[in-house]
C-alpha positions as CSV (number, residue, x, y, z in Angstrom):
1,X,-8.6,-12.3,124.2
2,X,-8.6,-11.2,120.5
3,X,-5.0,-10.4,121.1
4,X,-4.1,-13.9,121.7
5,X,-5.0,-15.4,118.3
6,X,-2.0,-16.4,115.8
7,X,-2.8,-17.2,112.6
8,X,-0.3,-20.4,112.1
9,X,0.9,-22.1,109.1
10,X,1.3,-25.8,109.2
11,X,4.6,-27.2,108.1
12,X,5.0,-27.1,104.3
13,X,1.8,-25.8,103.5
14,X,0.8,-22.5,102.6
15,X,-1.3,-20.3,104.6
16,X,-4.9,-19.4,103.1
17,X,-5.2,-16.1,101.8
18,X,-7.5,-13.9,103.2
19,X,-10.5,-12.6,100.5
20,X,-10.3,-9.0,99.4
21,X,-13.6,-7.4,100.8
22,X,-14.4,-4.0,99.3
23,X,-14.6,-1.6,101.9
24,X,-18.5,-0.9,103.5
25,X,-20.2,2.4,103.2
26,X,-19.8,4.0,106.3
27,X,-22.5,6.3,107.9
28,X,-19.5,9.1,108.9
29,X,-20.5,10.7,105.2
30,X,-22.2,13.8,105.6
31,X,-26.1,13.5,104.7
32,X,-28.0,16.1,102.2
33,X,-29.3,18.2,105.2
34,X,-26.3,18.8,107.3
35,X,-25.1,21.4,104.8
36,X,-21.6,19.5,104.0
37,X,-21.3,18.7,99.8
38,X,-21.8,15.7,99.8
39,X,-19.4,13.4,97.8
40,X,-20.1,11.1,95.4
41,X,-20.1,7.7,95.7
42,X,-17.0,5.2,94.5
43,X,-17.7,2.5,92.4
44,X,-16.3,-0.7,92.1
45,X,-12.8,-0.8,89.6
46,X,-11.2,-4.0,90.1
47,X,-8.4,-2.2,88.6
48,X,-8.0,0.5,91.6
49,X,-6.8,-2.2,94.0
50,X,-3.5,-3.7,94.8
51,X,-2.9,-7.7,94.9
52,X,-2.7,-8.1,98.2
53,X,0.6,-9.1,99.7
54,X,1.1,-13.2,99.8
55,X,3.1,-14.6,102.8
56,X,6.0,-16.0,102.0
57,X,5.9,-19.9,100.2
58,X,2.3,-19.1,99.6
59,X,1.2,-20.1,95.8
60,X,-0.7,-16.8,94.1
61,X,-3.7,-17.5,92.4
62,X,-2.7,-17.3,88.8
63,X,-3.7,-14.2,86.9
64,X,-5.1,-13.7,83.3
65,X,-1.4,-13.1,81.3
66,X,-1.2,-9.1,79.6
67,X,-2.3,-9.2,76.1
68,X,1.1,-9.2,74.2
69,X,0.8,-6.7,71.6
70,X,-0.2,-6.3,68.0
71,X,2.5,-8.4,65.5
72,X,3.7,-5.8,62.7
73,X,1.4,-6.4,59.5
74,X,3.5,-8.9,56.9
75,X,4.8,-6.0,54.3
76,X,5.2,-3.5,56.8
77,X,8.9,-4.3,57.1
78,X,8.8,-4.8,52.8
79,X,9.6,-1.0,52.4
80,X,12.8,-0.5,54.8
81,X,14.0,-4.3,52.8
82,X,13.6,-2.7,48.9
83,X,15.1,0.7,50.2
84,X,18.4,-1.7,51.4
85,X,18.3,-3.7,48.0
86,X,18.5,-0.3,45.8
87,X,20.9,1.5,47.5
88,X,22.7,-1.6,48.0
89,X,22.6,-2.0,44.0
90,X,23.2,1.9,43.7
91,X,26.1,1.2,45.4
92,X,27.8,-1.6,43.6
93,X,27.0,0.3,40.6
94,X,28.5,3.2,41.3
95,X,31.8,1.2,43.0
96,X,31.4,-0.6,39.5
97,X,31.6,2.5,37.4
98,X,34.3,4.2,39.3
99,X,36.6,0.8,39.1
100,X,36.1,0.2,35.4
101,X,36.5,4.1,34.2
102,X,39.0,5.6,36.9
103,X,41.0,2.3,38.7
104,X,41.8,0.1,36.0
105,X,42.7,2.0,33.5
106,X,45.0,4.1,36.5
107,X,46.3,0.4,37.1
108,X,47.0,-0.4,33.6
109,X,47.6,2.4,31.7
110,X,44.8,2.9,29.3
111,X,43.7,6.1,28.4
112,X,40.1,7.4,27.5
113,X,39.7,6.9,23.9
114,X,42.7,4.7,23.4
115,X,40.3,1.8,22.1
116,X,39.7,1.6,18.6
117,X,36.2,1.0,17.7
118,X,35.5,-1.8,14.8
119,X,33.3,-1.7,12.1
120,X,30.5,-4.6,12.6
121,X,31.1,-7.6,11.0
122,X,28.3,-7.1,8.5
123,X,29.0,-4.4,7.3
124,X,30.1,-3.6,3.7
125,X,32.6,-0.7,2.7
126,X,31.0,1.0,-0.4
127,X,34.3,0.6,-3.3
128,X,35.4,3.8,-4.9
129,X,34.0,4.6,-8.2
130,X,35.4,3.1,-11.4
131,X,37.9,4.9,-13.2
132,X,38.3,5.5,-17.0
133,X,41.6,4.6,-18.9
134,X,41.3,5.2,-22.7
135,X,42.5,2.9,-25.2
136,X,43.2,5.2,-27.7
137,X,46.9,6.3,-28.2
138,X,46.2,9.0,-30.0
139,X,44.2,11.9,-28.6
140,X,41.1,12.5,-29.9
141,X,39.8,16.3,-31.4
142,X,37.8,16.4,-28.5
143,X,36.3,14.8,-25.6
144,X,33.3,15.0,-23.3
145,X,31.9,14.1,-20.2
146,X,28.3,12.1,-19.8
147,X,26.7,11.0,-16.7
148,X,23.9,9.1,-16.3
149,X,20.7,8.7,-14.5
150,X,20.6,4.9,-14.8
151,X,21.6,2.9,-18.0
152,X,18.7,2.2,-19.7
153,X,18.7,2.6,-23.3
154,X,16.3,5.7,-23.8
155,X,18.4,7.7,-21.1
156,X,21.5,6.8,-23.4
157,X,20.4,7.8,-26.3
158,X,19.5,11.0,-25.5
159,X,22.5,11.9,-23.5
160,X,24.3,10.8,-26.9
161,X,22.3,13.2,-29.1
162,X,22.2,16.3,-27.1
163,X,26.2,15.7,-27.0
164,X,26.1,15.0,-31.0
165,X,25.0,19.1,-31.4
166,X,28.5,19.9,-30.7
167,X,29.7,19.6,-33.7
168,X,32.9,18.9,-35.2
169,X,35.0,19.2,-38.1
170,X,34.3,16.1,-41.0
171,X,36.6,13.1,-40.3
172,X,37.0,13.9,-36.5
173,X,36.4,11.9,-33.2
174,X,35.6,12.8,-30.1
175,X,36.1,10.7,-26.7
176,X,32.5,10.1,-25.0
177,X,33.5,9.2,-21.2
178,X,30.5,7.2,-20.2
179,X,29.6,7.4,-16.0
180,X,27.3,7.2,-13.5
181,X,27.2,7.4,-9.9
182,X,29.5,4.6,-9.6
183,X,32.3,5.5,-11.7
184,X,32.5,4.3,-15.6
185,X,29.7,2.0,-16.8
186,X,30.8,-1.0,-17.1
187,X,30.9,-2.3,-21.2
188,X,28.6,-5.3,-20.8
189,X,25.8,-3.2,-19.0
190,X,26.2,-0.7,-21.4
191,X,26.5,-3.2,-24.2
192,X,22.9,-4.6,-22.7
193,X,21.1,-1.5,-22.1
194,X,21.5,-0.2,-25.7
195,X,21.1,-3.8,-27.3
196,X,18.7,-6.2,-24.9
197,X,19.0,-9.1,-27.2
198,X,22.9,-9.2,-25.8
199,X,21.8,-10.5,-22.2
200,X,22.2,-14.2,-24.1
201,X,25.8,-13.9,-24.3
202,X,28.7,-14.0,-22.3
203,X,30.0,-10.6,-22.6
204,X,30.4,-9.7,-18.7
205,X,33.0,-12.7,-19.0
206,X,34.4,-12.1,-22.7
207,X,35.2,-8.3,-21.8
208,X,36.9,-5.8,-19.4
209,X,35.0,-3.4,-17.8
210,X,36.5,-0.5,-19.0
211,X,35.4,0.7,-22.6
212,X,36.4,3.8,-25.3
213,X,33.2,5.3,-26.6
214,X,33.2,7.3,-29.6
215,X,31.2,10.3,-32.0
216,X,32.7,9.9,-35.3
217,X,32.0,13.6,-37.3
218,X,31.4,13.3,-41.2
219,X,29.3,15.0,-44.0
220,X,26.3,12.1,-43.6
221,X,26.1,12.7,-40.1
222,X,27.6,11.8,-36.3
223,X,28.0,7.8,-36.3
224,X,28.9,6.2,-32.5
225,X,31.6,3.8,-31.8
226,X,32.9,1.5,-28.9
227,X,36.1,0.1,-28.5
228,X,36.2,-2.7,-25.8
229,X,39.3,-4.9,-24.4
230,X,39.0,-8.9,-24.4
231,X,39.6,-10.5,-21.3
232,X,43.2,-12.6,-20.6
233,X,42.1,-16.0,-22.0
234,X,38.8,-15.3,-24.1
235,X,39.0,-16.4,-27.7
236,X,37.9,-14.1,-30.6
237,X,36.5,-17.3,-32.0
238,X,34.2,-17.7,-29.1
239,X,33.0,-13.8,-29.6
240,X,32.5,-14.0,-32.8
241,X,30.3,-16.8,-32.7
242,X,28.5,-15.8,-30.3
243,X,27.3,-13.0,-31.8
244,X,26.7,-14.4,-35.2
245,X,24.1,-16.5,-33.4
246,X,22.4,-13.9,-32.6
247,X,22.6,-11.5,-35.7
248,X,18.5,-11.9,-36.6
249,X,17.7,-10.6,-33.3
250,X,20.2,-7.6,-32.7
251,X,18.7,-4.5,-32.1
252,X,20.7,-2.7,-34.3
253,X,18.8,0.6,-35.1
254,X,18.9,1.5,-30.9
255,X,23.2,2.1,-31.9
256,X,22.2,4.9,-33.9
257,X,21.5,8.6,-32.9
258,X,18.9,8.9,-35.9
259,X,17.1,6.4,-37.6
260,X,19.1,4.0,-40.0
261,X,16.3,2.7,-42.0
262,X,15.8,-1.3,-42.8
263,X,19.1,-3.4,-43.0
264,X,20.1,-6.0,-45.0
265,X,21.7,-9.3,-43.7
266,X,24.7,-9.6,-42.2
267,X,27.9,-10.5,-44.7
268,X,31.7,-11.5,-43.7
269,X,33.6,-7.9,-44.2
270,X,37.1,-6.9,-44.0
271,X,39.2,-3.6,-42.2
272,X,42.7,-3.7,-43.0
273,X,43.9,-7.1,-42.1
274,X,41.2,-8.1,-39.9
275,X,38.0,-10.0,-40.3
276,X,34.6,-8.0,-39.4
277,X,30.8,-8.6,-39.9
278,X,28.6,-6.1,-41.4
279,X,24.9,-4.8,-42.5
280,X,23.9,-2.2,-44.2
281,X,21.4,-0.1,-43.9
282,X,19.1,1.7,-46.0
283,X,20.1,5.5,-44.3
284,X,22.9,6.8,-45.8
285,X,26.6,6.0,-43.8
286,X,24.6,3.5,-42.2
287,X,26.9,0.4,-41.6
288,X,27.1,-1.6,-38.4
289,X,30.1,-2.9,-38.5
290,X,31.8,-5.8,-35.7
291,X,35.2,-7.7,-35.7
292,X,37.8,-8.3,-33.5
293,X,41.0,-6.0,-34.3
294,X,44.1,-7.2,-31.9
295,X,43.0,-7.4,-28.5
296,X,40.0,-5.3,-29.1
297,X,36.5,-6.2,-29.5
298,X,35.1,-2.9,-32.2
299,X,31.4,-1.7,-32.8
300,X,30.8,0.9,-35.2
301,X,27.8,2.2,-36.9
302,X,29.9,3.7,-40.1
303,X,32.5,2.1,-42.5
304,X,34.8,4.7,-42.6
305,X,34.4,5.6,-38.4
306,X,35.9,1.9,-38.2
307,X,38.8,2.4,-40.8
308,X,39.5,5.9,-39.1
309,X,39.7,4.8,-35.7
310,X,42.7,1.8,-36.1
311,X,44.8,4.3,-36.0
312,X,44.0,5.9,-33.0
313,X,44.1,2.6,-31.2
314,X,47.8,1.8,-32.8
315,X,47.1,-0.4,-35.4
């Protein structure tokens, strides 16, 4: 009679689903006496068992959904990103390099080298040093060569008397080129470092650069002169003055290699045709002597140096 029973589903609704029973102990297992090992028991693992099949149209019970799996930690992917960025930027530099150095100038014709590289813009070319041209037009007896450490007066002077030991024949001159590491001292600084009390004139704009320095040979001793050139435009008047202004304060005994003693005031003086201040001092030879002779602007420390060296100079 068993046999006979259907289990039937009603229209549109879903047949109930049987309840998973675990299966019963059974007695067939072999007890501890009979001699047979006997095997362990199973335990209960949900896990071990199949979902049982459902009919057709019947609705499953729903089941806890699979734990989806650990998300990647935030910077894990940060590594693989900054090893694309540099060798992307590897790249473009080296697509870079190869387009300026080896395309364009393939493409337009420049060659490695070809570019001319400028000076900056603040920078200053050193100018060559200043040459000497003597004014004299007649060659001296001799001349001689002194460069200087600086221009300061006590480095002057002695430059001049260690030259003054080579001595000459009475009445002869010898040409004193006067440099430094730039070329020929120019007149005015010259003019400054051996007399300070000049610095109130003019004379870097009464005179040219260029000057003739002389050692004038005689039985009283070695007596220096200088020969500068007036500047296009500068009066003689205007020297001339401005120097007699300052007469009291001259520092006349630093023009001599020894020293000249005590002077006297200065008095109008005369040299051929020209006009020349003078003092005397109390030394023997010792005159200093100033005037303008032509274009020239003469300093002497003897009378007779000044009346010798017109010629020499042409007039």
């Amino acid at each position: 009679m068993d046999d006979d029973i259907k289990v039937t589903t009603g229209e549109g609704m879903p047949p109930e689903v049987p309840p998973v029973v675990p299966p019963p102990v059974t007695s067939q297992a072999p007890s501890a006496g009979s001699g047979q090992a006997v095997p362990q028991p199973d335990f209960f693992a949900p896990e071990t068992f199949a979902p049982s099949p459902i009919p057709g149209g019947a609705t499953a019970t729903p089941t806890a959904p699979a734990t989806p799996a650990a998300p990647a930690a935030p910077g894990a992917a940060k590594p693989k990103t900054a090893i694309l960025i540099i060798g992307a930027i590897a790249f473009i530099g080296v697509v870079g390099s190869l387009a300026y150095f080896v395309i364009f100038p393939a493409l337009f014709g420049q060659k490695k080298g070809a570019v001319t590289e400028q000076p900056p813009a603040n920078e200053v070319s050193t100018p060559a040093p200043a040459a000497h041209q003597s004014y004299l037009v007649t060659p001296p007896a001799a001349e001689a060569q002194l460069n200087l450490s600086d221009r300061n007066y006590p480095t002057i002077i002695l430059a001049l008397q260690n030259e003054a030991f080579n001595q000459l024949a009475d009445g002869q001159f010898k040409e004193i080129k006067i440099s430094d590491a730039n070329g020929q001292v120019p007149f005015s600084d010259y003019l400054v470092g051996v007399i300070p009390a000049t610095t109130a004139l003019s004379v870097g704009n009464w005179f040219e650069n260029d000057f003739t320095a002389l050692l004038y040979y005689d039985s009283k001793g070695v007596w220096p002169v200088y020969v500068a050139k007036l500047k296009a435009g500068v009066s003689s008047e205007s020297v001339l003055g401005g120097f007699g202004e300052i007469e009291p304060v001259l520092e006349l005994g630093n023009m001599y290699l020894l020293p000249p003693g005590t002077f006297s005031g200065f008095k109008n003086g005369k040299v051929g045709s020209y006009q020349t201040r003078y003092s005397v001092g109390t030394q023997s030879g010792a005159s200093f002597n100033y005037g303008i002779v032509g274009d020239y602007f003469v300093v002497s420390t003897n009378y007779d140096a000044l009346k010798s060296v017109l010629p020499l100079l042409g007039l």
